[in-house]
N, C-alpha and C positions, 0 to 999 in steps of 0.2 A: 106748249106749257105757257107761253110767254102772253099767248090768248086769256087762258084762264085765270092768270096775273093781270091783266089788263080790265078783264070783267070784271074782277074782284074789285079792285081798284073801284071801278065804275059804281058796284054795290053801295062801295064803302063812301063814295063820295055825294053820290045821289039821297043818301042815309043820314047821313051828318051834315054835309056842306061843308064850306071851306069856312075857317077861322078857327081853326081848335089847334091844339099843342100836336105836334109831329107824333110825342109817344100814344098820344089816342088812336091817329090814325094806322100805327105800326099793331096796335093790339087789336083794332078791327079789323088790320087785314088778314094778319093772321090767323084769327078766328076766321074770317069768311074762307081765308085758300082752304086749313086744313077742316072747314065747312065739307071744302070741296075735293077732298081726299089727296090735296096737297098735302106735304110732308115739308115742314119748318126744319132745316138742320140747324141741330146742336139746340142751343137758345134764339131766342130775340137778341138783338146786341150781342150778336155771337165773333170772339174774339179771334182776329187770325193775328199770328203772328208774322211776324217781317225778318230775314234773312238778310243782312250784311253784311256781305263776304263772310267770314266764321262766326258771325256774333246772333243769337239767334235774342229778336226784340221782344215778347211776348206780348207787348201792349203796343204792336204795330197799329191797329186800328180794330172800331168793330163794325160791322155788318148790319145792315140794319135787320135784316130780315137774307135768309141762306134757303132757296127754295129749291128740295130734292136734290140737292149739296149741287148743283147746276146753274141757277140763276141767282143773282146779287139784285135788290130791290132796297136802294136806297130813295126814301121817304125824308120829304120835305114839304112846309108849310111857312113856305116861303111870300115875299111882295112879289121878287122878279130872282129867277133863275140866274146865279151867274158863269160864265166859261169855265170857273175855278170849279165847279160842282160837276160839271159834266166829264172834266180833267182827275177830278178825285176819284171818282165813280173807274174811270179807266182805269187807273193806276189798284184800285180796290182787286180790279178781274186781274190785271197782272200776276200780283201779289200772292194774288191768293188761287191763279191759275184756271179762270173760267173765261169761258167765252162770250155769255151775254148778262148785262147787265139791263136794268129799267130802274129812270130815275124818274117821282113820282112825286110832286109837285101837288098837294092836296087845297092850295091857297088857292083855287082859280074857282071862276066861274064856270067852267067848262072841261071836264076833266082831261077830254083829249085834249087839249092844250096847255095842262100838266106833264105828260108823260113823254118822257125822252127814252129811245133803245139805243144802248149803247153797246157796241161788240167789240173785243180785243182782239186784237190781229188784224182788224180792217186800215184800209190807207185812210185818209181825211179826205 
């Protein structure tokens, strides 16, 4: 799946190019995944909530995109990627209880060299 995420990605960037606002490239991609008989869970900006000991936060954070309620595809249109982005993204799969994430970097020249795989449970 993480393939067909990656292609889509590739579609959507070869398409546009880099320089547009993060929400264009969130709504092109999910047009191209469920193109491609991916399945978006919930919404776009779909909201998980966060558990603090008994206190339950409901505006923990949102998602940019929840593919086949399995992969987290946090979208950025960014200059330069920072550590804190890649650290968010982790703590998103925690959270919210998945194992792989892709962070997806639409500002580049070169789309493989936007996209970061990120997995929860792995060592550093």
């Amino acid at each position: 799946m993480a393939q067909q995420i990656v292609d889509a990605a590739y579609r959507v960037h070869t398409t546009l190019g880099p320089g547009l606002l993060e929400s264009v490239y969130e709504a092109a991609l999910a047009y191209e995944l469920e193109k491609r008989g991916l399945r978006i869970t919930g919404t776009r900006q779909q909201a998980i909530p966060v558990v603090y000991e008994t206190v339950h936060i409901l505006t923990g954070f949102h998602a940019d995109l929840v593919v086949e309620d399995k992969v987290i595809v946090e979208i950025k249109a960014l200059e330069i990627i920072a550590p804190v982005h890649k650290k968010q993204l982790l703590t998103y799969l925690k959270l919210a209880d998945k194992r792989l994430g892709l962070l997806i970097n639409f500002n580049v020249a070169l789309i493989k060299d936007g996209i970061t795989r990120i997995v929860n449970g792995l060592k550093e």
